[in-house]
Rosetta silent file (secondary structure, phi, psi, omega in degrees, C-alpha in Angstrom):
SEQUENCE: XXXXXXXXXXXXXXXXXXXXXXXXXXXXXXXXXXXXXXXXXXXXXXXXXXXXXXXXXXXXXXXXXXXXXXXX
SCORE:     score description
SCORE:     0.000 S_00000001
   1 L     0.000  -39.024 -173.687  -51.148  -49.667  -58.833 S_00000001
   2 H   -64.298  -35.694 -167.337  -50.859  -47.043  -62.098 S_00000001
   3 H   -90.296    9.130  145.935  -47.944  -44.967  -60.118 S_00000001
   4 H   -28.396  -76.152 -160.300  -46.129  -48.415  -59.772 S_00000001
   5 H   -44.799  -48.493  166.450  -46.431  -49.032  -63.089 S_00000001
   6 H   -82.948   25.643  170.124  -45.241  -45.861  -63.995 S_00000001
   7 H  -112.969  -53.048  161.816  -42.228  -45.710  -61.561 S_00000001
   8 H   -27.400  -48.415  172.246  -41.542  -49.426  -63.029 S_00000001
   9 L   -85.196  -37.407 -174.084  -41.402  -48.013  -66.736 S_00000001
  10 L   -53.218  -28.599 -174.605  -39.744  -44.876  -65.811 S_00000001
  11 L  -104.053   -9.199  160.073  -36.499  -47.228  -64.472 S_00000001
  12 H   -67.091  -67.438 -179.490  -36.950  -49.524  -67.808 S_00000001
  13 H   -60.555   -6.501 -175.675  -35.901  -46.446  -69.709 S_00000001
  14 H   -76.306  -42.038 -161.288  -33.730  -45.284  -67.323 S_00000001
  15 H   -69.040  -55.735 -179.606  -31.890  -48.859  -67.544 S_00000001
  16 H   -47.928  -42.763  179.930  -32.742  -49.219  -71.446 S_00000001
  17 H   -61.829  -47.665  162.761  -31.170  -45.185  -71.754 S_00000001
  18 H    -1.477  -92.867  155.752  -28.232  -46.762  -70.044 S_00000001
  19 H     5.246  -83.479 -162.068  -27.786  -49.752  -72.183 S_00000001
  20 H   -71.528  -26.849  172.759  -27.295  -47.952  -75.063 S_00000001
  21 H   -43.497  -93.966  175.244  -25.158  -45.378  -73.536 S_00000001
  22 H   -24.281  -73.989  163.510  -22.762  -48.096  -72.712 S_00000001
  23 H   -49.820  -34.066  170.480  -22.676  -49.855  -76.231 S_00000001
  24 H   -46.853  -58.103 -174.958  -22.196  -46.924  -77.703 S_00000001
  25 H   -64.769  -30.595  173.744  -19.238  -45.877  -75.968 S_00000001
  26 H   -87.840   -7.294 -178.914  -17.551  -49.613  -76.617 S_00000001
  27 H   -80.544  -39.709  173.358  -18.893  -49.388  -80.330 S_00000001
  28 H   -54.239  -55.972  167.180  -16.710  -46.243  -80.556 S_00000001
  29 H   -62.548  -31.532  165.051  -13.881  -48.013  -78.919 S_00000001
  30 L    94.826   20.235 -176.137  -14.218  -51.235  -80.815 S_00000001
  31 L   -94.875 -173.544  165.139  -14.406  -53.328  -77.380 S_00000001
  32 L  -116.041  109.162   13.441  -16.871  -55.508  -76.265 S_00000001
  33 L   165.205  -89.406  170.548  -19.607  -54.190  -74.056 S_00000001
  34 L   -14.422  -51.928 -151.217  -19.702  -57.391  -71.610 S_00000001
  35 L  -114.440  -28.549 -174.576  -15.442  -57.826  -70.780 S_00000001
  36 L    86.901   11.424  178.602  -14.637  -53.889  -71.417 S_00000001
  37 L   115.526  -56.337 -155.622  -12.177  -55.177  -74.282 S_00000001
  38 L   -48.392    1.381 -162.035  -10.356  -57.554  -71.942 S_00000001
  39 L    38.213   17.056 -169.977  -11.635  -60.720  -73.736 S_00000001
  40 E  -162.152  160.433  167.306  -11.848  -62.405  -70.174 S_00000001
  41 L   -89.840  152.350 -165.624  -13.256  -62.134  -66.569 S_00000001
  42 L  -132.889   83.581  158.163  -11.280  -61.581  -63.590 S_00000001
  43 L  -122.722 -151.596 -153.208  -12.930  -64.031  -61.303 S_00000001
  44 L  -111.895  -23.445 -151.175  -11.894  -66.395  -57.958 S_00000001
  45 L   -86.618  156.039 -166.118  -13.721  -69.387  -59.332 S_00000001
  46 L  -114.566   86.490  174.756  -11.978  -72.192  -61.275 S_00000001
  47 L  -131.849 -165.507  161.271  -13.769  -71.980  -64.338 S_00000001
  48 L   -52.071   69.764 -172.775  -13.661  -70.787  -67.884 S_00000001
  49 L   -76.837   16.932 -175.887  -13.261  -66.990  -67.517 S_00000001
  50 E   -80.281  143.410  178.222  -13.471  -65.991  -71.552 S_00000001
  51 L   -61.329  110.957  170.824  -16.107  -63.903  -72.392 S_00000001
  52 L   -91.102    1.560  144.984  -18.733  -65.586  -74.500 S_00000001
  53 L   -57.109  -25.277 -177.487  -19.736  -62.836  -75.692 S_00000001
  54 L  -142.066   27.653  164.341  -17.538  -61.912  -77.800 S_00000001
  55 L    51.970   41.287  171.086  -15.423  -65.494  -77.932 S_00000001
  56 L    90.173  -40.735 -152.689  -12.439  -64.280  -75.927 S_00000001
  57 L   -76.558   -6.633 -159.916  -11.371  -61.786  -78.629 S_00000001
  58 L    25.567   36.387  163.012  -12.894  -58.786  -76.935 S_00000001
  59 L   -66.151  125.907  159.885  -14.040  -57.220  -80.109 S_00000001
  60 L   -40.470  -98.701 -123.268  -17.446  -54.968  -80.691 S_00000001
  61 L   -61.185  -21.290  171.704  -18.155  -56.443  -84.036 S_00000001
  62 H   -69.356  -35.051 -163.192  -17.402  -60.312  -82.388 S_00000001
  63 H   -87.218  -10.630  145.325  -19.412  -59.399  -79.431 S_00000001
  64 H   -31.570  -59.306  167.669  -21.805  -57.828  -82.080 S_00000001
  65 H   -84.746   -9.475  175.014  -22.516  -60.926  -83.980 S_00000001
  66 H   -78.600  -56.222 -169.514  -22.694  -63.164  -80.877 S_00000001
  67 H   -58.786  -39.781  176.802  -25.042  -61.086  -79.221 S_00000001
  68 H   -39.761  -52.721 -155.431  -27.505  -60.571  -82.973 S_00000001
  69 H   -88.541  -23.752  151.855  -27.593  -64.607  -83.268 S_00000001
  70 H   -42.149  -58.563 -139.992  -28.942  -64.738  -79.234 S_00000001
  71 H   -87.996   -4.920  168.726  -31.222  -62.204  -80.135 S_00000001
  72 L  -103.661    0.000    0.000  -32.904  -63.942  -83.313 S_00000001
């Protein structure tokens, strides 16, 4: 079971290394993480496709404070 466990955490940081990777590179850009910028989804289905992460606007700092007030 221990070299699960450690093959399990070894792909949480791999994912977690990732992550951050990723936000980074859209923090730089000023996009939102989720949409790429686009404020919207490009799907088939006849729903809502704005990002609710970041409230359509595809902003970092919108999809910033959306994501903070989830996470507290």
């Amino acid at each position: 079971m221990e070299i699960f466990n450690k093959i399990n955490n070894r792909i949480a940081e791999w994912n977690a290394t990732q992550t951050k990777k990723k936000i980074n590179i859209h923090r730089r850009k000023g996009t939102c993480p989720d949409c790429s910028g686009r404020g919207f989804f490009t799907t088939d289905a006849l729903i809502d496709p704005t990002c609710s992460s970041c409230n359509g606007t595809g902003s970092f700092s919108d999809w910033a404070e959306t994501t903070l007030q989830q996470l507290e």
